[in-house]
mmCIF file of the N, C-alpha and C atoms, coordinates in Angstrom:
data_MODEL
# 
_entry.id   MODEL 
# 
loop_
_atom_site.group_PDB 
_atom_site.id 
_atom_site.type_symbol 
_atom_site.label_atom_id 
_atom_site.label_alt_id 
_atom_site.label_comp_id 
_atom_site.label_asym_id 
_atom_site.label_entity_id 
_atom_site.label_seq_id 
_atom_site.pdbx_PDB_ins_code 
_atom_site.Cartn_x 
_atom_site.Cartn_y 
_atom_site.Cartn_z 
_atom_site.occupancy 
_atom_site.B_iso_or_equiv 
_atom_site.pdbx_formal_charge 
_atom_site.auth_seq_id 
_atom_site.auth_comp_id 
_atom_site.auth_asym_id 
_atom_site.auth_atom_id 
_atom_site.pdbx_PDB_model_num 
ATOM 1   N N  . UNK A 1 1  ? 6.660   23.428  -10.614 1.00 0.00 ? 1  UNK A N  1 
ATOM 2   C CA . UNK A 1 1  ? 7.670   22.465  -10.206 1.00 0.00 ? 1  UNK A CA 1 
ATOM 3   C C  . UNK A 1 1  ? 7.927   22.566  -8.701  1.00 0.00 ? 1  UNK A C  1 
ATOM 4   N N  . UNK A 1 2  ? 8.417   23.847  -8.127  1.00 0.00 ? 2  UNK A N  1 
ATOM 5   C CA . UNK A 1 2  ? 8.193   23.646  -6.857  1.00 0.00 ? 2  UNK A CA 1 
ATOM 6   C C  . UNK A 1 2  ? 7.637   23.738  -6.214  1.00 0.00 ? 2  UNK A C  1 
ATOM 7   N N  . UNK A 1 3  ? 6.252   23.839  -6.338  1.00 0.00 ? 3  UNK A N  1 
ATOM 8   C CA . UNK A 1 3  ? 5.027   23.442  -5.646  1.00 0.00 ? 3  UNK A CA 1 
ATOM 9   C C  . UNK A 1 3  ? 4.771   22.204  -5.397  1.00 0.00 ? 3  UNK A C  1 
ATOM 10  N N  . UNK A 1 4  ? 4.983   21.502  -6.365  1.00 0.00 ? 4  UNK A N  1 
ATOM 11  C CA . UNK A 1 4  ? 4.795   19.799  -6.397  1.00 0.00 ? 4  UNK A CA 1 
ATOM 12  C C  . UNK A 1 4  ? 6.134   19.129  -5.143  1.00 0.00 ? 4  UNK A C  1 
ATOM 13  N N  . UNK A 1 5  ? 7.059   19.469  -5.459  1.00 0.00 ? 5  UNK A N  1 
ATOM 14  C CA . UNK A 1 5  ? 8.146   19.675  -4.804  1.00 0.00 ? 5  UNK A CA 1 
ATOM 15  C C  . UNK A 1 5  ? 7.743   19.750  -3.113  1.00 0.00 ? 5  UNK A C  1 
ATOM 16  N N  . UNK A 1 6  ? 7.152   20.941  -2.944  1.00 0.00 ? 6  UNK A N  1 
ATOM 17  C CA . UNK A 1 6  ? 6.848   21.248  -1.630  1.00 0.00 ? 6  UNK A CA 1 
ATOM 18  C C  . UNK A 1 6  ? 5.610   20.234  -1.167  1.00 0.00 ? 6  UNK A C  1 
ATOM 19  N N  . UNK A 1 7  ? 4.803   19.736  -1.926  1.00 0.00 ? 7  UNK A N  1 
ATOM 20  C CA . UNK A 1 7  ? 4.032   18.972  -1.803  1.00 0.00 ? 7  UNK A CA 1 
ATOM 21  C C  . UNK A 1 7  ? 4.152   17.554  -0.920  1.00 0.00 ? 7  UNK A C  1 
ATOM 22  N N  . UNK A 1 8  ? 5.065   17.308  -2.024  1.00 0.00 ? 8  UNK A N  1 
ATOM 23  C CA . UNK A 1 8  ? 5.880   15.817  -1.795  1.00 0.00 ? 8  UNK A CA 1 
ATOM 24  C C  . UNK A 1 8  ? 6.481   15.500  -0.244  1.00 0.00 ? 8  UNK A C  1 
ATOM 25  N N  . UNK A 1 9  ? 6.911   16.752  0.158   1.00 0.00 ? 9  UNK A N  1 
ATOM 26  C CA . UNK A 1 9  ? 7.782   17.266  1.107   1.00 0.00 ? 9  UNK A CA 1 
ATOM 27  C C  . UNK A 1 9  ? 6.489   16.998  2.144   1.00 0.00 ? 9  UNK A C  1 
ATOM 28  N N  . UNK A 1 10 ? 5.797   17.956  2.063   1.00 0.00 ? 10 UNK A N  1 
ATOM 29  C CA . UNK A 1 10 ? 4.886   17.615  3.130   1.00 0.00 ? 10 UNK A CA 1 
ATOM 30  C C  . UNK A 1 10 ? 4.194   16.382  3.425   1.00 0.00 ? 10 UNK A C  1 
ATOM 31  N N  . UNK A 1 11 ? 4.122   15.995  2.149   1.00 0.00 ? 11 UNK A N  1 
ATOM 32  C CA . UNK A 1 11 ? 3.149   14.103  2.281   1.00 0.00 ? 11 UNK A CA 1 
ATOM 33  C C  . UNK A 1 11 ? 4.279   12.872  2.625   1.00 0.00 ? 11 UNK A C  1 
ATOM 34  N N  . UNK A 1 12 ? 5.496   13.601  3.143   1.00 0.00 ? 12 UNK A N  1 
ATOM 35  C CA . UNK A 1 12 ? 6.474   11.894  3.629   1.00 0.00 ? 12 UNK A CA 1 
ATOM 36  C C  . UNK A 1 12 ? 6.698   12.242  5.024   1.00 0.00 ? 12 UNK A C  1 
ATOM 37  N N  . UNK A 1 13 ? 5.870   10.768  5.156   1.00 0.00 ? 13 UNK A N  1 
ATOM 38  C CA . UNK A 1 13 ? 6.127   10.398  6.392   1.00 0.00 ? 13 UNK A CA 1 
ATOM 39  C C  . UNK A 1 13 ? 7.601   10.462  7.003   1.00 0.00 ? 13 UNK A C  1 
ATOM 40  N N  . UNK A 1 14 ? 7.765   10.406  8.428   1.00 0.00 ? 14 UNK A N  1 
ATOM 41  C CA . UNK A 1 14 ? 9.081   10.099  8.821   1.00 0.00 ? 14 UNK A CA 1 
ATOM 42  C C  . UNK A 1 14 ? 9.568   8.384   8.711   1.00 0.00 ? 14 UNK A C  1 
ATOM 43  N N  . UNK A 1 15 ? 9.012   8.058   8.522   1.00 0.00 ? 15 UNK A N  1 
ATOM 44  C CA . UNK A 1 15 ? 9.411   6.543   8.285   1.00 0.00 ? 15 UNK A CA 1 
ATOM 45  C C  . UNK A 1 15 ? 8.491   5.703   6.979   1.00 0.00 ? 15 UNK A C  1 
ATOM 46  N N  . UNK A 1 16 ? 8.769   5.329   5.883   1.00 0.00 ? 16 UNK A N  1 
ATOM 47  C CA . UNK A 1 16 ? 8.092   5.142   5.230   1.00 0.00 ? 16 UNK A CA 1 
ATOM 48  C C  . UNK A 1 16 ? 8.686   3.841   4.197   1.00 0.00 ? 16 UNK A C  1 
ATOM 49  N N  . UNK A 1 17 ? 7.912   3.073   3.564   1.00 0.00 ? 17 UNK A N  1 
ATOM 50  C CA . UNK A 1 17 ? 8.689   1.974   2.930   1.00 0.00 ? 17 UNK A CA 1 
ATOM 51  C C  . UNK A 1 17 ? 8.265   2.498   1.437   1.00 0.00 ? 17 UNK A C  1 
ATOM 52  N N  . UNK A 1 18 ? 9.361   1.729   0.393   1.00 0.00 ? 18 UNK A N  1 
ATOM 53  C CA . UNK A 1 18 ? 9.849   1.907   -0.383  1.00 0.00 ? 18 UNK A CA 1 
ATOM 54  C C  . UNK A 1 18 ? 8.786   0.704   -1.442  1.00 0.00 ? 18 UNK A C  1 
ATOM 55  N N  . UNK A 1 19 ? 8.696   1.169   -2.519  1.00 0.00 ? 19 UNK A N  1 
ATOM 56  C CA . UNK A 1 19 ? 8.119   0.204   -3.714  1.00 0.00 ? 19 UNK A CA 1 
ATOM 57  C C  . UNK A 1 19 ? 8.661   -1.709  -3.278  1.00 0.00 ? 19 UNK A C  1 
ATOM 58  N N  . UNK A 1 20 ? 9.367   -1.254  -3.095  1.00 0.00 ? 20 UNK A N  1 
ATOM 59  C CA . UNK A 1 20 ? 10.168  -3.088  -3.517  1.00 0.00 ? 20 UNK A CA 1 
ATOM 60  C C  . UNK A 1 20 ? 9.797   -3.595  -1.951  1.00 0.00 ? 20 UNK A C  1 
ATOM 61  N N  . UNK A 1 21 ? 9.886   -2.852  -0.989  1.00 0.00 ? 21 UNK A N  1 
ATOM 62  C CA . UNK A 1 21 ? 9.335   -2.818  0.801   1.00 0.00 ? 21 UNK A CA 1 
ATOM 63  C C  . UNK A 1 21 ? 8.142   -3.675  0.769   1.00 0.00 ? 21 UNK A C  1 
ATOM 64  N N  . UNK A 1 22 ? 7.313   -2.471  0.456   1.00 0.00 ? 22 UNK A N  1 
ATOM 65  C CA . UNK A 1 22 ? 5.929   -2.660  0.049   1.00 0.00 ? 22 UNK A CA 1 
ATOM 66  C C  . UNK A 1 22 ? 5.006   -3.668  -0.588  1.00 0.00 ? 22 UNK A C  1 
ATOM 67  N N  . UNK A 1 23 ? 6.072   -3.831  -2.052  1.00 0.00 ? 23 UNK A N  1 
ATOM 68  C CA . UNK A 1 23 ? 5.239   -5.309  -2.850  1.00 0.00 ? 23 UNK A CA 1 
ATOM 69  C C  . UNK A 1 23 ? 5.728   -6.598  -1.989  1.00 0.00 ? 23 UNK A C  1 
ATOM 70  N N  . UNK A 1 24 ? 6.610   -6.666  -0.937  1.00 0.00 ? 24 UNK A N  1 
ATOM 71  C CA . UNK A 1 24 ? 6.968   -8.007  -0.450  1.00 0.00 ? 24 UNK A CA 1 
ATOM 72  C C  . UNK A 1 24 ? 6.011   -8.158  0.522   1.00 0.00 ? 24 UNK A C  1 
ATOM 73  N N  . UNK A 1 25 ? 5.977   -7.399  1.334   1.00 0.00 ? 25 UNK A N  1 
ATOM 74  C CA . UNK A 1 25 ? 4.771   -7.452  1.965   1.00 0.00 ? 25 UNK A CA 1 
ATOM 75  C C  . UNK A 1 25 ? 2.962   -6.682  1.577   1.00 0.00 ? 25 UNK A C  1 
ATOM 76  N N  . UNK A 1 26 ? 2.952   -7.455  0.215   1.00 0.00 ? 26 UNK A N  1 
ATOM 77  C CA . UNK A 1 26 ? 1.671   -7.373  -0.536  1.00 0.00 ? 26 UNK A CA 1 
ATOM 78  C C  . UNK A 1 26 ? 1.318   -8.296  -0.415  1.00 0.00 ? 26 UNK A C  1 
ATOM 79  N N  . UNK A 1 27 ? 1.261   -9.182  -1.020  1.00 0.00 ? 27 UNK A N  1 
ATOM 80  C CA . UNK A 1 27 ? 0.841   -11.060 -0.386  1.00 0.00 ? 27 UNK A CA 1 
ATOM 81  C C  . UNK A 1 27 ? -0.048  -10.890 0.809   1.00 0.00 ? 27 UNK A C  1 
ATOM 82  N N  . UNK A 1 28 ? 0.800   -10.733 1.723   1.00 0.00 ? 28 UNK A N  1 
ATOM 83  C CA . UNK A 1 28 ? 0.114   -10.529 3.485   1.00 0.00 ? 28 UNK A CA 1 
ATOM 84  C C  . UNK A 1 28 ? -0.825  -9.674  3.861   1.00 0.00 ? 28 UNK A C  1 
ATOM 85  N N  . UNK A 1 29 ? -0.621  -8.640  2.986   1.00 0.00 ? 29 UNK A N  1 
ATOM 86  C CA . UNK A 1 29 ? -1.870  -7.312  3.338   1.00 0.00 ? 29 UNK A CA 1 
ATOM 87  C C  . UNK A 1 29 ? -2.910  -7.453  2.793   1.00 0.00 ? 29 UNK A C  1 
ATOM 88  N N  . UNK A 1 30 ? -3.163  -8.240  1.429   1.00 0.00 ? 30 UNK A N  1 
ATOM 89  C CA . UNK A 1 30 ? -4.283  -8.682  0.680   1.00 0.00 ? 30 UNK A CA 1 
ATOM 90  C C  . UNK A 1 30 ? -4.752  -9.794  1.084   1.00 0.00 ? 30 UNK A C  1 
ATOM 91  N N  . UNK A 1 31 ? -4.138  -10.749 2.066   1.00 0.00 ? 31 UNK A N  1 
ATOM 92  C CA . UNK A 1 31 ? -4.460  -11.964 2.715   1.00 0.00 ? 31 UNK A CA 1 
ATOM 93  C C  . UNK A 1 31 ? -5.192  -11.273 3.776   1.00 0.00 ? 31 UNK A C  1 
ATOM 94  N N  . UNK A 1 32 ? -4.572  -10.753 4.580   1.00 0.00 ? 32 UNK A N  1 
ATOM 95  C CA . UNK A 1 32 ? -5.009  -10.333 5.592   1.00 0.00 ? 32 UNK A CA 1 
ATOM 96  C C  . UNK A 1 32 ? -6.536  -8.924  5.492   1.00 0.00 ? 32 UNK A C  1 
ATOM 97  N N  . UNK A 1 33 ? -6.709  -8.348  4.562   1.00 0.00 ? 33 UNK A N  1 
ATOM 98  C CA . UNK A 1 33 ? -7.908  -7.651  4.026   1.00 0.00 ? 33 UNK A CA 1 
ATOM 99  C C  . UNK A 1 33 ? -8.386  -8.368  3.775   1.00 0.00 ? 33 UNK A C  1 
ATOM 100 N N  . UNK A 1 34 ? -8.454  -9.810  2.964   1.00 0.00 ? 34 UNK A N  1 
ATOM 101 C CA . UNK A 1 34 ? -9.520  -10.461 2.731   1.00 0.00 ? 34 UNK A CA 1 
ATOM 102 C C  . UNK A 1 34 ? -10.375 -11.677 3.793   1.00 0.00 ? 34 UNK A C  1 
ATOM 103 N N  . UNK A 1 35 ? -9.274  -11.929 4.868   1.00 0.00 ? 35 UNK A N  1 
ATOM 104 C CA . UNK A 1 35 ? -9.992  -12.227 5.905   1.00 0.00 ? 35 UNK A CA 1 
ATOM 105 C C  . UNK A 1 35 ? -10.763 -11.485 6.906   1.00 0.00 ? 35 UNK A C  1 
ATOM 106 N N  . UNK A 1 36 ? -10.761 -10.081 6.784   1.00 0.00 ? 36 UNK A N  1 
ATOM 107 C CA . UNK A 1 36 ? -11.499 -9.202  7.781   1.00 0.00 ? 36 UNK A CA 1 
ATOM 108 C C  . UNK A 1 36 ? -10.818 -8.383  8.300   1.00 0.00 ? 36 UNK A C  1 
ATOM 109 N N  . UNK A 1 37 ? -9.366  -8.569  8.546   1.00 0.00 ? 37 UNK A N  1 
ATOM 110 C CA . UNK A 1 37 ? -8.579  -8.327  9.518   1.00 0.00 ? 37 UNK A CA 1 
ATOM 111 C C  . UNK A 1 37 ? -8.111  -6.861  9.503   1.00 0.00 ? 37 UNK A C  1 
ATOM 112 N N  . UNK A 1 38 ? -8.024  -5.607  10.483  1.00 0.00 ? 38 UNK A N  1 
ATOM 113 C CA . UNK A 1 38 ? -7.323  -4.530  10.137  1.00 0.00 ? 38 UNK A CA 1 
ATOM 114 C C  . UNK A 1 38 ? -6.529  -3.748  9.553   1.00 0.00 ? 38 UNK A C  1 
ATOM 115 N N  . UNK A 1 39 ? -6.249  -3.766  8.244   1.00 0.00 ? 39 UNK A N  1 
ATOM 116 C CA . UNK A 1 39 ? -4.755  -4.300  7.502   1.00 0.00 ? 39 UNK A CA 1 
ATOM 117 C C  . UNK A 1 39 ? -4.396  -2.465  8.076   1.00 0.00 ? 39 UNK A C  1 
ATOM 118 N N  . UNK A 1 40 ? -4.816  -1.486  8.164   1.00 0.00 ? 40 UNK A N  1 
ATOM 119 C CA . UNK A 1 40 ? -4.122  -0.534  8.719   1.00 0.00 ? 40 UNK A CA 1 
ATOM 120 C C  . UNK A 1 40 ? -3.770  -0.242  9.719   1.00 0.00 ? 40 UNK A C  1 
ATOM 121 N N  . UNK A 1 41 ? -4.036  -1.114  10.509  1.00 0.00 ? 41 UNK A N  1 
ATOM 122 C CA . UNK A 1 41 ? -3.335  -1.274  12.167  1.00 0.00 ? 41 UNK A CA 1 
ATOM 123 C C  . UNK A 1 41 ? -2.788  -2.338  12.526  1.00 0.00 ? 41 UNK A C  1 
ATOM 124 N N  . UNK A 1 42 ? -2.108  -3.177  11.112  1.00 0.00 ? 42 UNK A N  1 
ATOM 125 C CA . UNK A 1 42 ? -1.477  -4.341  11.455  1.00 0.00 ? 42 UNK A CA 1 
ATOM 126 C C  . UNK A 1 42 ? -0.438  -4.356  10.340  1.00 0.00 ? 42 UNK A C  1 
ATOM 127 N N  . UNK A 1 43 ? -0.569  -3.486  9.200   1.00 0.00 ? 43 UNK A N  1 
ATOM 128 C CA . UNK A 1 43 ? 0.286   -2.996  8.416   1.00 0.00 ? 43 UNK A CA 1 
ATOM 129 C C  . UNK A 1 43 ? 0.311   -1.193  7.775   1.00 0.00 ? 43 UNK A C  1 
ATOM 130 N N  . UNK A 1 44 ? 0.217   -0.665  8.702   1.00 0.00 ? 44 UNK A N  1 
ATOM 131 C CA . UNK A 1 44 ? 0.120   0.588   8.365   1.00 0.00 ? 44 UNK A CA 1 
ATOM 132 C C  . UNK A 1 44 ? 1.120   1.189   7.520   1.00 0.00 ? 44 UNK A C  1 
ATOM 133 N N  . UNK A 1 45 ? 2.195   0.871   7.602   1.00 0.00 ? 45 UNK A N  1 
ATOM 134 C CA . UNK A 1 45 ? 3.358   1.508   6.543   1.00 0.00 ? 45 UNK A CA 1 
ATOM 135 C C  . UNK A 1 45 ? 3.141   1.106   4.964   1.00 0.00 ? 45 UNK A C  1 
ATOM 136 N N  . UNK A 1 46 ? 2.271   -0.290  4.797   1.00 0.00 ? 46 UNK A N  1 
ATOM 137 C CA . UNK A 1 46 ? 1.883   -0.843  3.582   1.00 0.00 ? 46 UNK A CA 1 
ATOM 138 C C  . UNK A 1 46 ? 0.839   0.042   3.272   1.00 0.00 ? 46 UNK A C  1 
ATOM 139 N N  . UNK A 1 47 ? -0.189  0.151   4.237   1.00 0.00 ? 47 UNK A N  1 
ATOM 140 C CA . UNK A 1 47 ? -1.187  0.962   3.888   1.00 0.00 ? 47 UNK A CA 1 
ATOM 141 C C  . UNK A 1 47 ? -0.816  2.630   3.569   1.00 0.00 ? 47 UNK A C  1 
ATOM 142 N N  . UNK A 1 48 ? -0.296  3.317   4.312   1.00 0.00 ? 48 UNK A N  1 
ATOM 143 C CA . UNK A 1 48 ? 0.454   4.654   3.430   1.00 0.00 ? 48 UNK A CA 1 
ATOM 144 C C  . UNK A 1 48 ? 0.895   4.354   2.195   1.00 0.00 ? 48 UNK A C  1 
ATOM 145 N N  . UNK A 1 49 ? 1.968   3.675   2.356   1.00 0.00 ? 49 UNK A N  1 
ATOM 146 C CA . UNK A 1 49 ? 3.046   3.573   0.600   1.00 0.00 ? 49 UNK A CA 1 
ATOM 147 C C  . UNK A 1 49 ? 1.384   3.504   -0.494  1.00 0.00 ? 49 UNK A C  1 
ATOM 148 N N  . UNK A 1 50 ? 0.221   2.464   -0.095  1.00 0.00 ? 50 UNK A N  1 
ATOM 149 C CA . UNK A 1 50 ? -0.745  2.150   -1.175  1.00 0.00 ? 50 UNK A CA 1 
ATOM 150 C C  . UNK A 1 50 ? -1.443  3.094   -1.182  1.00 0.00 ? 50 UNK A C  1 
ATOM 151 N N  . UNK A 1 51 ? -1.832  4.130   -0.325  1.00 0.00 ? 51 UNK A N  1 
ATOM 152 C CA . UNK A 1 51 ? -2.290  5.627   -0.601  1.00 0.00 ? 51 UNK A CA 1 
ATOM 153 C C  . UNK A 1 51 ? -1.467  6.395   -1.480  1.00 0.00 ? 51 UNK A C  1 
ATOM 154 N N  . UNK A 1 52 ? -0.322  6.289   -1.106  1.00 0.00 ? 52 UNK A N  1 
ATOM 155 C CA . UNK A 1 52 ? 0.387   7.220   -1.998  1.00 0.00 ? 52 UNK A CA 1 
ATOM 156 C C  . UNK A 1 52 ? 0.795   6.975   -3.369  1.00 0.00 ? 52 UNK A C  1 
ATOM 157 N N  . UNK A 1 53 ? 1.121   5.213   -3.488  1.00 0.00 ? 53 UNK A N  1 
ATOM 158 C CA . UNK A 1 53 ? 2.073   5.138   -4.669  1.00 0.00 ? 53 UNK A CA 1 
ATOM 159 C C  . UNK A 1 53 ? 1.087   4.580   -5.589  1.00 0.00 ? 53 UNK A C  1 
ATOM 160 N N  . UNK A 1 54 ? 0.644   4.976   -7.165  1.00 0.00 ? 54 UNK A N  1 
ATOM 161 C CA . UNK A 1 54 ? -0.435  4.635   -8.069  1.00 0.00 ? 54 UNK A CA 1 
ATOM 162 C C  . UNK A 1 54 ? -0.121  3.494   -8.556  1.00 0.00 ? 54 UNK A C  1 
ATOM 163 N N  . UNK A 1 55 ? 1.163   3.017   -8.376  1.00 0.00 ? 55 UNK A N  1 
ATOM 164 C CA . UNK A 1 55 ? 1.690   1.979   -9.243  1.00 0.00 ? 55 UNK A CA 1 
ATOM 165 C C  . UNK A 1 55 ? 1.818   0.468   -8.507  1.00 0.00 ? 55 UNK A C  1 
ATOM 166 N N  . UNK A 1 56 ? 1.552   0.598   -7.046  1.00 0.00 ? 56 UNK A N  1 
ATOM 167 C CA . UNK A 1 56 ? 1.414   -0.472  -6.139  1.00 0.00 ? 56 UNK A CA 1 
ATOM 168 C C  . UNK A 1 56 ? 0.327   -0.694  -5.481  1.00 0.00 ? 56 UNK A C  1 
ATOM 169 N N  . UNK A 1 57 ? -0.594  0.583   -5.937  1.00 0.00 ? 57 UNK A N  1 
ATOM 170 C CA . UNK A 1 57 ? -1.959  0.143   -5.590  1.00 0.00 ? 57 UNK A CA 1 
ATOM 171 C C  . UNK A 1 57 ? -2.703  -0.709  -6.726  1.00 0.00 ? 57 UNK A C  1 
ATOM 172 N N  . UNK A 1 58 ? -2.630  -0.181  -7.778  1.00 0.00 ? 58 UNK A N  1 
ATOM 173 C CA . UNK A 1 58 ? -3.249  -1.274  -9.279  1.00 0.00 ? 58 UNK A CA 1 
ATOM 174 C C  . UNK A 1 58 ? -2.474  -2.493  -8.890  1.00 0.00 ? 58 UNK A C  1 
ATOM 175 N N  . UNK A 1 59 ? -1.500  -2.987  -8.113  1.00 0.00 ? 59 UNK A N  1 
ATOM 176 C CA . UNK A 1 59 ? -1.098  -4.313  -7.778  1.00 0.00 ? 59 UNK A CA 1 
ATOM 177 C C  . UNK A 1 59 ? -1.649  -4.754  -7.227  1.00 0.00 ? 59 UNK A C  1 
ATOM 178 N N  . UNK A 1 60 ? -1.908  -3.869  -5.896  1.00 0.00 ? 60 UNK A N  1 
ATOM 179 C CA . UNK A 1 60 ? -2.621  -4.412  -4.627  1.00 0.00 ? 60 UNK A CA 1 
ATOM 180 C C  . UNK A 1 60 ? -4.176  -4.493  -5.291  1.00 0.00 ? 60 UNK A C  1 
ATOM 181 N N  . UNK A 1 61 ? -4.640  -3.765  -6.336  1.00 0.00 ? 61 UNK A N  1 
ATOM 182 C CA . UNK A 1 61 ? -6.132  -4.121  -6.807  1.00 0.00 ? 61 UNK A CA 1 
ATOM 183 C C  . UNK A 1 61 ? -5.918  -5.610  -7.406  1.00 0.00 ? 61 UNK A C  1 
ATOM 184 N N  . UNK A 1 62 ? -4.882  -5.602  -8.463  1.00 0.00 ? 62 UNK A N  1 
ATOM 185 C CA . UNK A 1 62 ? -5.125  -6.725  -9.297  1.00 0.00 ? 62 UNK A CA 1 
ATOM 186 C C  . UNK A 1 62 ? -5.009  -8.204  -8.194  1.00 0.00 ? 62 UNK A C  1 
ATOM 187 N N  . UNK A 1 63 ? -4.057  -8.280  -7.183  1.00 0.00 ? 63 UNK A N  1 
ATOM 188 C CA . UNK A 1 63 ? -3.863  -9.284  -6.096  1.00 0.00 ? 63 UNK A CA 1 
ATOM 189 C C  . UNK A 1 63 ? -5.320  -9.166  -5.525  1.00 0.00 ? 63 UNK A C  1 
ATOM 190 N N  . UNK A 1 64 ? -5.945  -8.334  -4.640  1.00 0.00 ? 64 UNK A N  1 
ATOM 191 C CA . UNK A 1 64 ? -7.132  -8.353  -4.322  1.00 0.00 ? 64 UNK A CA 1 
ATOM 192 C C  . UNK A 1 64 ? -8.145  -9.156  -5.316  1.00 0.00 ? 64 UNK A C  1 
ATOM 193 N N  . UNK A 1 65 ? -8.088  -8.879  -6.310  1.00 0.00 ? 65 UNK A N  1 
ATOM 194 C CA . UNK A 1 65 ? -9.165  -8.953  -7.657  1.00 0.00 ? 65 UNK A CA 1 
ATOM 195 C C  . UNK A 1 65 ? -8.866  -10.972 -7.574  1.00 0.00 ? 65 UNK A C  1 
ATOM 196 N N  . UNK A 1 66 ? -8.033  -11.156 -7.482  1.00 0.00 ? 66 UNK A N  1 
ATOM 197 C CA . UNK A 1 66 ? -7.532  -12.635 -7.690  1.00 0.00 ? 66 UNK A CA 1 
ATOM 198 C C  . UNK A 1 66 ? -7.450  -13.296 -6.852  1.00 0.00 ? 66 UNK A C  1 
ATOM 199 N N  . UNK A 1 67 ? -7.626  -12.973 -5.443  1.00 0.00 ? 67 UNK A N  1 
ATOM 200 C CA . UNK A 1 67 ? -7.951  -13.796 -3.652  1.00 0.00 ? 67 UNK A CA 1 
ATOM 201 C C  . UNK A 1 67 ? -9.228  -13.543 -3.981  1.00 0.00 ? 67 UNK A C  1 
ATOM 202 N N  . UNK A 1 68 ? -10.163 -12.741 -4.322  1.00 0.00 ? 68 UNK A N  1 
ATOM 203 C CA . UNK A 1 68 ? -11.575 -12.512 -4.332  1.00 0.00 ? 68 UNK A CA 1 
ATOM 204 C C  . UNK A 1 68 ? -12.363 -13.567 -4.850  1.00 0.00 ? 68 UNK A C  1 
ATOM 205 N N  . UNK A 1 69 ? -11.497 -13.864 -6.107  1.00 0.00 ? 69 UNK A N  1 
ATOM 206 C CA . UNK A 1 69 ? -12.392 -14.538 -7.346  1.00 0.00 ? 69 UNK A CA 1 
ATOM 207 C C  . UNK A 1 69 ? -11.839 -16.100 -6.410  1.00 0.00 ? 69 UNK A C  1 
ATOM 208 N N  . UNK A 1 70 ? -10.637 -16.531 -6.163  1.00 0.00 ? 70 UNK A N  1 
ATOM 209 C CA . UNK A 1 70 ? -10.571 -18.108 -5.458  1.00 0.00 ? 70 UNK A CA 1 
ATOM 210 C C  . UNK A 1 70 ? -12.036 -18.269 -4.249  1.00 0.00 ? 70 UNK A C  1 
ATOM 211 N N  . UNK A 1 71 ? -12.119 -17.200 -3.816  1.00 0.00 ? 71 UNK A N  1 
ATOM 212 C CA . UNK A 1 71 ? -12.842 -17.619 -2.396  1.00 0.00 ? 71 UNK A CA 1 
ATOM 213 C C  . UNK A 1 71 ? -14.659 -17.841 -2.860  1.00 0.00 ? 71 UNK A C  1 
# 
């Protein structure tokens, strides 16, 4: 338990967005990945939270999965 604990501790950023942060600006980051565009140097705080959080990345797959298939 407090290993995981200490873990956690070490993997947060000093500034970091939140689940509900994050999915609002999902739309834009999957727009913007699918045109080419840098999405980690033009949304980097989106891009951490989707490293870290398992439950907003299977979003950001399934949104990806569905701009892919229109184009």
């Amino acid at each position: 338990m407090m290993g995981k604990l200490l873990q956690m501790v070490e993997n947060t950023d000093e500034v970091e967005l939140g689940c509900d942060e994050a999915f609002d600006l999902l739309d834009e980051y999957v727009e913007a990945e699918a045109r080419g565009d840098d999405v980690a140097r033009l949304l980097p705080l989106v891009k951490r939270h989707l490293d870290k959080c398992r439950d907003c990345h299977e979003e950001y797959e399934a949104l990806l999965r569905i701009i892919k298939a229109k184009n």
